[in-house]
C-alpha positions as CSV (number, residue, x, y, z in Angstrom):
1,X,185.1,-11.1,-78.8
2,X,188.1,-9.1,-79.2
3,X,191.9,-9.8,-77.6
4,X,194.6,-8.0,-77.2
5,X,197.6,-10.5,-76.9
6,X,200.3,-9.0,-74.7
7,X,203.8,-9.3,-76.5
8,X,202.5,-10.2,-80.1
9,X,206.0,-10.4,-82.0
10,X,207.5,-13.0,-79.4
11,X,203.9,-14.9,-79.7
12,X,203.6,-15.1,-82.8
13,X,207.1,-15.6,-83.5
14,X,207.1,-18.7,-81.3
15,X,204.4,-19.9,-82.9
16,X,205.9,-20.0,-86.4
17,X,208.6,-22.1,-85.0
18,X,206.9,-24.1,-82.9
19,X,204.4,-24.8,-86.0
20,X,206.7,-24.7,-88.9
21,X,204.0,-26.8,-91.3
22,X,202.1,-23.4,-91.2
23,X,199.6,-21.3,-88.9
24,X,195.9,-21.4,-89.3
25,X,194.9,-18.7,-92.3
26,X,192.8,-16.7,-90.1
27,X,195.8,-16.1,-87.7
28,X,198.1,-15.2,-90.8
29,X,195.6,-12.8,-91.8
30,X,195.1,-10.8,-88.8
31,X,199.0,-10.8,-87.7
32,X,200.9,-8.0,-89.4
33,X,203.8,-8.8,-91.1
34,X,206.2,-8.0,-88.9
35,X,204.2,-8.6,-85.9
36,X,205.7,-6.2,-83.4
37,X,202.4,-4.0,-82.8
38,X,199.6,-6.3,-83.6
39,X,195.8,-4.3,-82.9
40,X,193.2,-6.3,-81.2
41,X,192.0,-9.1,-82.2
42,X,188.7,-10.1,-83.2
43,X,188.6,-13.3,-82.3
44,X,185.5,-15.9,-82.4
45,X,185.1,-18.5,-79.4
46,X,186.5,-21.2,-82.0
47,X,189.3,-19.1,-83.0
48,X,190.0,-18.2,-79.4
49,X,190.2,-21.8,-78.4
50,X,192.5,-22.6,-81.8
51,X,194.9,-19.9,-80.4
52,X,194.6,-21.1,-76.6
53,X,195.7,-25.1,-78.5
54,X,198.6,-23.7,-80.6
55,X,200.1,-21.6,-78.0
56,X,199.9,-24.4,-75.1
57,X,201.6,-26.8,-77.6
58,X,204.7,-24.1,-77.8
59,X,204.7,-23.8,-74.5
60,X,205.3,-27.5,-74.1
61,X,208.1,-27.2,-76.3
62,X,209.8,-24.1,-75.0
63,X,209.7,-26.5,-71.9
64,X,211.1,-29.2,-73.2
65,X,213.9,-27.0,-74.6
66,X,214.6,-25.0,-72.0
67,X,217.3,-26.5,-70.8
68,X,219.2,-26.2,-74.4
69,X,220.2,-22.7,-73.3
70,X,218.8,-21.0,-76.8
71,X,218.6,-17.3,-76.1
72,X,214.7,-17.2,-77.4
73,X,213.4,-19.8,-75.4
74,X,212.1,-17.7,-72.3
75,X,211.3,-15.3,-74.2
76,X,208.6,-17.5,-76.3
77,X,207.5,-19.3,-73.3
78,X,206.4,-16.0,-71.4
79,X,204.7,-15.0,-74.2
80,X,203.1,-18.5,-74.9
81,X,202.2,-18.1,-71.0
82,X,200.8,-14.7,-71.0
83,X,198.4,-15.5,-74.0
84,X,197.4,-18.6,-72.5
85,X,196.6,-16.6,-69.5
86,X,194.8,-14.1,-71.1
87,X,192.7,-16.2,-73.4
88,X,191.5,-18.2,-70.2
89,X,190.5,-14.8,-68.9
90,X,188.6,-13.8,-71.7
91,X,187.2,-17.2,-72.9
92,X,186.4,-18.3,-69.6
């Protein structure tokens, strides 16, 4: 299966903070190190679902935080939203 995530930098970026003990190899490995133009990614339905339970859980806390009025938080919560949105598209 492959994914393109919409807005990788902001995704993955609110992922690192949402997840500071660390991100799954696999997603380390396929994220460039910068993360601003990220290519497809090939993503198996276990991986897909790993993703889809990392991104709800920073969604939850952009949620929780939105009201601290930190200038990232809407900015990682659309992109936890969009991914989460796309992975249920393409997972099914």
């Amino acid at each position: 299966m492959s994914v393109t995530l919409p807005a990788p930098g902001p995704l993955y970026a609110a992922l690192q903070v949402c997840h500071p003990s660390g991100l799954p190899d696999w997603l380390n490995d396929v994220t460039p190190r910068c993360a601003t133009a990220a290519a497809p990614l090939q993503l198996d339905e276990q991986q897909a679902e790993q993703l889809a339970e990392l991104a709800a859980a920073a969604w939850w806390e952009c949620q929780q935080a939105d009201d601290d009025g930190h200038p990232l938080v809407a900015t990682f919560s659309t992109a936890c939203r969009e991914a989460l949105a796309l992975l249920e598209r393409t997972v099914g």
